[in-house]
C-alpha positions in Angstrom: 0.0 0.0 0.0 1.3 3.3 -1.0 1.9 6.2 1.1 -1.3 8.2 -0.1 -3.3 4.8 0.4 -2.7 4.4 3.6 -3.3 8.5 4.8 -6.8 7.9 2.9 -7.4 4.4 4.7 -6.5 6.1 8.2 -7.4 9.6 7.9 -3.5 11.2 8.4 -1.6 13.1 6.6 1.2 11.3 4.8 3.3 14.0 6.5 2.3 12.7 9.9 2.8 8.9 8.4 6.2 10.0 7.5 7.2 11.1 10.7 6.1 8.2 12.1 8.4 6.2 10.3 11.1 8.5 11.0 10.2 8.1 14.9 10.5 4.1 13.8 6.6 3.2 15.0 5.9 2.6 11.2 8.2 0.8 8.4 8.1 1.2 4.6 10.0 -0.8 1.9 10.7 1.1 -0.6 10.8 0.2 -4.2 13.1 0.8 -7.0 11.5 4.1 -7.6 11.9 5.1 -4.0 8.0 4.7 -3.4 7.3 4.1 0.3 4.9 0.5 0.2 3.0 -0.2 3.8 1.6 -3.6 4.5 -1.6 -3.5 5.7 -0.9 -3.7 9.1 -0.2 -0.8 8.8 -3.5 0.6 9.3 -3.6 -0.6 12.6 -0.6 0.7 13.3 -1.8 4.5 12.6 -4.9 3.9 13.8 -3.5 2.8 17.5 -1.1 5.3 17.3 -3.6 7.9 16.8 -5.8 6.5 19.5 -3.3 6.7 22.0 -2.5 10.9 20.7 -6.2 11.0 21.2 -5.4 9.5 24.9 -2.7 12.3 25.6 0.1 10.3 25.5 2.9 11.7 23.8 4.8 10.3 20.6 8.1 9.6 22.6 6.1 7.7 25.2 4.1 6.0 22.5 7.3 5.0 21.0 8.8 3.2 24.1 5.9 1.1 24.2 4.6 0.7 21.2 6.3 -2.6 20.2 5.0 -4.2 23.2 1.0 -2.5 22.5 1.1 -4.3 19.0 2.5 -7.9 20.4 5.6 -6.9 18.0 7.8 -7.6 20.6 7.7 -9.0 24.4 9.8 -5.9 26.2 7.4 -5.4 29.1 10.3 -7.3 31.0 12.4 -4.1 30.3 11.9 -1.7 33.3 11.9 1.3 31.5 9.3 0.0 29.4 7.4 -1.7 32.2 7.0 1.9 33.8 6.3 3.3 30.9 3.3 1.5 30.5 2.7 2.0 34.3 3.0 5.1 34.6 0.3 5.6 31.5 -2.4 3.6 32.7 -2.1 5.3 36.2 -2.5 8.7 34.2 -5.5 7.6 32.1 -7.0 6.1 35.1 -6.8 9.1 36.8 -8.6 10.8 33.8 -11.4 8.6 34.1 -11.9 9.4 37.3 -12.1 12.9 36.3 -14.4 12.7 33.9 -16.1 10.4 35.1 -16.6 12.6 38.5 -17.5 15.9 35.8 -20.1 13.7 34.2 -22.1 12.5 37.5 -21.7 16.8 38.1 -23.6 16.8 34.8 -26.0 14.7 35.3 -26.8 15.8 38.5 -27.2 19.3 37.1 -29.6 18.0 34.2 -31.6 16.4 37.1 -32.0 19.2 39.0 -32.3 22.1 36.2 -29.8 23.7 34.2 -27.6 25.4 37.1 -26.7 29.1 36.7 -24.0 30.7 39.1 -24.7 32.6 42.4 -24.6 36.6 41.8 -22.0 38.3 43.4 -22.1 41.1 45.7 -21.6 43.4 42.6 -24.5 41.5 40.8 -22.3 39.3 38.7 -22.2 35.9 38.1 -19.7 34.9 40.3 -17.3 31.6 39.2 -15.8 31.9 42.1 -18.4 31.1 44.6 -20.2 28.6 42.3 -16.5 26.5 42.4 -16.4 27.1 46.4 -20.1 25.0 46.4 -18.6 21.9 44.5 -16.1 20.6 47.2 -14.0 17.8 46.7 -14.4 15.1 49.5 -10.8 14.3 50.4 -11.5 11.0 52.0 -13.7 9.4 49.1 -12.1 11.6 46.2 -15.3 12.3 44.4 -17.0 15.6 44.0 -19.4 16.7 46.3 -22.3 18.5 45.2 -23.7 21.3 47.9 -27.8 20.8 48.0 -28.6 24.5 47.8 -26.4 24.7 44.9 -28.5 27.3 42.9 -30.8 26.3 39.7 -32.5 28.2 37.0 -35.6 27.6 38.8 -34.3 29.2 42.3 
């Protein structure tokens, strides 16, 4: 598969495609004309790399683990890959948590009525004093949301 093939197939640019082969997550034989052929693999290969962009991981990260993500290559034994990977899933989970703790805020809100913020002393919205009502419970590390939080229909 040619380079142009395979930024249609995936939805990148064959710059970015290129650059991941520089980086050494992708590889391209290249013909007698100097074309760039892909097997089709390949488009896994992008497509989990963009996945894990998507995730906020960055390319050198991705690139330490990669081998081991696409069962390429067994170097989970290798400590600095091992933490690699460790160190990723403990930042995603912690991302989870997050949203999953601004989506139950969310919901709760929908439930309730659309919230609007308190009015300051000035007669402004005030952010501040809306954030001061969502408290974060220390012990359980969920959000906490205050019952007299205000609602379009206070």
């Amino acid at each position: 598969m040619l380079i142009g093939e395979l930024a249609k197939a995936t939805g990148v640019s064959a710059r970015a495609i290129r650059h991941y082969e520089k980086l050494g997550l992708l590889h391209a034989n290249r013909s007698e004309n100097s074309y760039r052929h892909y097997a089709v693999e390949s488009v896994r290969y992008v497509e989990s790399i963009q996945q894990l962009l998507r995730a906020g991981m960055t390319l050198r990260t991705i690139g330490t683990i990669f081998n081991s993500l696409m069962d390429e290559d067994c170097t989970l034994y290798v400590p600095r890959v091992r933490k690699a990977v460790q160190d990723e899933a403990e930042r995603l989970w912690i991302q989870i948590e997050s949203l999953q703790q601004s989506y139950a805020l969310l919901q709760h809100a929908l439930q309730r009525g659309t919230m609007k913020p308190p009015k300051s002393p000035t007669g402004r919205r005030s952010p501040d004093r809306l954030k001061k009502r969502i408290n974060r419970s220390r012990t359980q590390n969920r959000l906490t949301i205050a019952d007299d939080m205000p609602t379009c229909q206070d």
